[in-house]
N, C-alpha and C positions, 0 to 999 in steps of 0.2 A: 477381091473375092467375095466381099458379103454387099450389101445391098446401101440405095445412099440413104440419107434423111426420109427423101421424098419417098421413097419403095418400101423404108421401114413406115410411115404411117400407114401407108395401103393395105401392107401386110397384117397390120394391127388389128384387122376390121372380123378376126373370125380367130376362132381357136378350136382345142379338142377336148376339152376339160367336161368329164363328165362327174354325175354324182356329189361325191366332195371335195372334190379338186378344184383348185381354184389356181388362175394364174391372174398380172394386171389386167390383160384383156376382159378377162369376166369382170372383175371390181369394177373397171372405167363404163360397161356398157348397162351394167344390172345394178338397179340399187340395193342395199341392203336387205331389205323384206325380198326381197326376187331370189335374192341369195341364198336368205335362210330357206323358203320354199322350197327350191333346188334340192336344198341338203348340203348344202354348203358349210352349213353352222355345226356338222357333226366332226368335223376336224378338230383334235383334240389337242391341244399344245401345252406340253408342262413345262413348270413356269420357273419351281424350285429346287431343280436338278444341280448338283453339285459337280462344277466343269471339271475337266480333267484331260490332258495334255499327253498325248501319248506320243514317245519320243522314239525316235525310229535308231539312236544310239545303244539303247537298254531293253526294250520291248517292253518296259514300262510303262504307266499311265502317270504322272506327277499333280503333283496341287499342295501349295501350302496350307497347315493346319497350327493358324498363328506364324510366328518365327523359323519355323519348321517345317521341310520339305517330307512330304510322302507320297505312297505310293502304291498300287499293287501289280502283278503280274497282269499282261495283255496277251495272251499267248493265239496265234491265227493270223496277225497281221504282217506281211512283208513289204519294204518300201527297196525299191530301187529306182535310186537317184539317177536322174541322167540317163536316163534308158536308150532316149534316142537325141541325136542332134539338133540344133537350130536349121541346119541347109532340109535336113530328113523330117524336120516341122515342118516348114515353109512346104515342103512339099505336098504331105499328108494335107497339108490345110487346102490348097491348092486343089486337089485331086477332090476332095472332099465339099467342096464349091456348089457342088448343084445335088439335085433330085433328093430336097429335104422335104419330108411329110412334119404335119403339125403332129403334139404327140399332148398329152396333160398335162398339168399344172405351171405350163408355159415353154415344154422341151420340144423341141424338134427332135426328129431321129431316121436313120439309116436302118435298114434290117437287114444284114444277109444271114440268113439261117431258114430251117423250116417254120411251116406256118403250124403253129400249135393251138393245141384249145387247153387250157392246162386245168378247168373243172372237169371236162367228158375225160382227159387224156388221152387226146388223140392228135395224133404227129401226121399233116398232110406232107408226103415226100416229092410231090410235082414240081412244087412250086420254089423251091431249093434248087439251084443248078451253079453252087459250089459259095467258095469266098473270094472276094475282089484279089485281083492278081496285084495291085498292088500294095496289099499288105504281107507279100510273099516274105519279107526281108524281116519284119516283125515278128510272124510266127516261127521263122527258123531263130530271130535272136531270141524268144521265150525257150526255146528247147535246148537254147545253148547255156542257160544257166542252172546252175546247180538244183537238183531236186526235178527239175522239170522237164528232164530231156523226156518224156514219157507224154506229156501234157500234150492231147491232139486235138488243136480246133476247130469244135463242129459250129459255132455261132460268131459274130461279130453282131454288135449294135453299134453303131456311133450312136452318140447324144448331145446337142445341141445345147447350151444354156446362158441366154440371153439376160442382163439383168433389166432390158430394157421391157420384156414380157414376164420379166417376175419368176423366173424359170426357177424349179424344185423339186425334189421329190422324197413322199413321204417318208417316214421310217415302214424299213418293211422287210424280208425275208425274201433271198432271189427261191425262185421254184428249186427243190431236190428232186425232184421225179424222172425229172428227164436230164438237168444240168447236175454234174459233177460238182466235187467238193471244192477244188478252187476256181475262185472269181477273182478274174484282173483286169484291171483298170489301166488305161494308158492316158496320162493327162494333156491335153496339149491348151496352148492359147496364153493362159492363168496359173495361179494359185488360187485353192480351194480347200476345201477341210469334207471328209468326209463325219457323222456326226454317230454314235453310237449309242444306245440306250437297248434298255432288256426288260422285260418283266422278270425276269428272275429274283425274285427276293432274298436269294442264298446270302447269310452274311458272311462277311469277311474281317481280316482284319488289316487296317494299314500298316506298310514299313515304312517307318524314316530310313531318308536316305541323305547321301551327298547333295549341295547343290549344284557341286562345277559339274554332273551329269547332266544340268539342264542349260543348252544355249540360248532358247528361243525365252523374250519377252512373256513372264508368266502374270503381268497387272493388270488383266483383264481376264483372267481366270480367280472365280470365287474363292476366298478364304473359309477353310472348313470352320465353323462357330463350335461346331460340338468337342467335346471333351472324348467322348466314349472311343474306345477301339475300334469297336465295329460298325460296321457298317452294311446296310443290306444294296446288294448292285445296283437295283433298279433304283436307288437314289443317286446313280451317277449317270453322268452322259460324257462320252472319250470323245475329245476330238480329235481325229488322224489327218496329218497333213497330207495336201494331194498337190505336191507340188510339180509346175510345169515342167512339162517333158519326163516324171517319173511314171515307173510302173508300180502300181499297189494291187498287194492277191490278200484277198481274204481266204480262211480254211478255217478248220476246226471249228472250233467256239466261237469265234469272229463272224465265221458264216452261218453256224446253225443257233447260239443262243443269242447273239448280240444283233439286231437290226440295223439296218445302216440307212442312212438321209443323208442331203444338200440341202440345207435349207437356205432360203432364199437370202438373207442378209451376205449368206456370204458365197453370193457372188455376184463379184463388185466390179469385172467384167467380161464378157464375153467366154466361154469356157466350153473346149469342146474334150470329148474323150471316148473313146474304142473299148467296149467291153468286150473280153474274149470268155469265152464258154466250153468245157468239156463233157461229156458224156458220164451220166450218172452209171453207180453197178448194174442197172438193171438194164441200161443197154452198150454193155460192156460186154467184153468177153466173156462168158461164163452163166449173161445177166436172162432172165426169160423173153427180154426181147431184142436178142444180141441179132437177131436177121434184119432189124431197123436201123440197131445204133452202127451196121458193117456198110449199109447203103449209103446214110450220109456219110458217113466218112470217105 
C-alpha cells in the first residue's frame, strides 16, 4: 500500500511547511541561517517540563517524587482500547492507500469535511459532498458506545505521519467555533503518545498514590526533585498513550485548557489516524447558525 524506497526519495523532494513549521524535508534542503529567515527559529520547545503518565486505568496522570508514586486528576481524556480489529485495519489502511495531499511539519492528510476559513469564519458548503462510505461501520460503532450515541459526524481528517519526513504537530487547541466539544482520535499502523501541556499556572497539589495502579514502565519519566506540594500545571506535560487500533476523545479541560501535540521523537513508525469532528452549539440546534450546521449534516 505505501510507496518503495526509490518513490519515497522522489517524494522527499517538496513539502508544505510554512512559517514555523518544520519537517526533515526542510532541515535536509535549507540550511540553518535559510531556516531562521523563514521563521523557523520561532518554535519554541520547553525543555524542563515535569513528564507525566496518564493512565487510562484511573484517569490519573502518575510520576514519582523520590520513592513515591503521585499524581493528580486528568479529567477529558477517554481511551478505548481495541476499538477496531486487525482484519478492520488492514482494511482502513488499504482503502486509505491513495489521494494523500502534503500537509506541515511533515504530515500528510485526507479532508472530508467542509472547506473553512477559521480567522473570516466562514464555512464554504459546495465543496463537502458528505463522508467516505467506508467509514460507515466506525461512525455507527462511536454511537454505539456509552455517552455518545448523540455524537453526529460532520468532519473526518485522516493524518499521515511518517518518521521518515519528520512528521509532527505543534501543541495547539483544535478550533471551538465550529467543531464540538469532543475530539476523537482513531489510531491505526502504531503506537504513539499524544503529549499535553497548558499555560495555565493554576496550582495544585499532588496525591500519593498506590503503585500496583501503574503497569506501564515509568524510568524514563522525570523524578520530581522538589519537595513542595504544589505545583503550578503548566510545569507539567501528560503524556496519553495512543495506542494502535484504539480510540481516544478528548472533552472538557483536555480540549479547552490543556493543548495537545505528536512530537516527533515519538514516532518511531509509520502512524496513521482518523479524526472525527462534531458540530459546535452555535451550529447546533438552537445555535444562531443552526440553517449551516442542519445542511452539513
Amino acid at each position: 500500500c505505501y510507496p518503495t524506497e526509490m518513490e519515497t526519495k522522489v517524494e522527499l523532494k517538496t513539502c508544505a511547511c510554512k512559517g514555523c513549521r518544520r519537517c526533515i524535508v526542510c532541515e535536509n534542503h535549507f540550511d540553518q541561517n535559510q531556516l531562521k529567515h523563514s521563521g523557523n527559529e520561532k518554535q519554541k520547545v520547553q525543555y524542563n517540563l515535569y513528564k507525566f503518565l496518564f493512565t487510562i486505568q484511573t484517569i490519573n496522570c502518575v510520576c514519582y517524587q523520590g520513592h513515591h508514586l503521585v499524581g493528580f486528576d486528568f479529567p477529558g481524556v477517554s481511551v478505548f482500547q481495541d476499538f477496531i480489529s486487525a482484519p478492520e485495519e488492514r482494511e482502513l489502511i488499504r482503502i486509505n492507500s491513495n489521494r494523500w495531499k502534503d500537509s506541515q511539519s511533515g504530515r500528510r492528510k485526507q479532508d472530508y469535511g467542509p472547506k473553512v476559513n477559521f480567522k473570516k469564519k466562514k464555512v464554504k458548503l459546495s465543496s463537502f459532498t458528505g463522508l467516505p462510505k467506508y467509514i460507515d461501520f466506525i461512525v455507527e460503532r462511536i454511537r454505539s458506545l456509552e455517552g455518545l450515541d448523540n455524537f453526529a459526524t460532520v468532519e473526518q481528517c485522516n493524518l499521515e505521519y511518517d518518521p521518515v519526513r519528520g512528521a509532527s504537530i505543534d501543541p495547539h487547541y483544535d478550533d471551538a467555533w465550529l467543531w464540538g466539544e469532543r475530539l476523537l482520535s482513531l489510531n491505526l499502523l502504531s503506537d504513539s503518545w499524544f503529549t499535553m501541556t497548558t499555560d495555565d499556572s493554576a496550582k495544585i497539589e499532588l496525591t500519593n498514590l498506590k503503585p500496583e495502579i501503574v503497569d506501564i514502565d515509568l524510568t524514563s519519566f522525570k523524578t520530581l526533585d522538589i519537595d513542595s506540594g504544589e505545583f503550578g500545571l503548566n510545569e507539567f506535560e501528560v503524556k496519553v498513550p495512543l495506542c494502535r487500533r484504539s480510540l481516544v476523545m478528548l472533552s472538557g479541560d483536555a480540549r479547552y485548557k490543556w493543548k495537545h501535540s505528536i512530537q516527533r521523537k515519538d514516532i518511531t513508525s509509520k502512524r496513521l489516524c482518523c479524526t472525527f469532528r462534531e458540530l459546535s452549539p452555535e451550529f447546533s440546534s438552537g445555535g444562531t447558525q443552526e440553517h449551516i450546521g442542519r445542511s452539513l449534516l
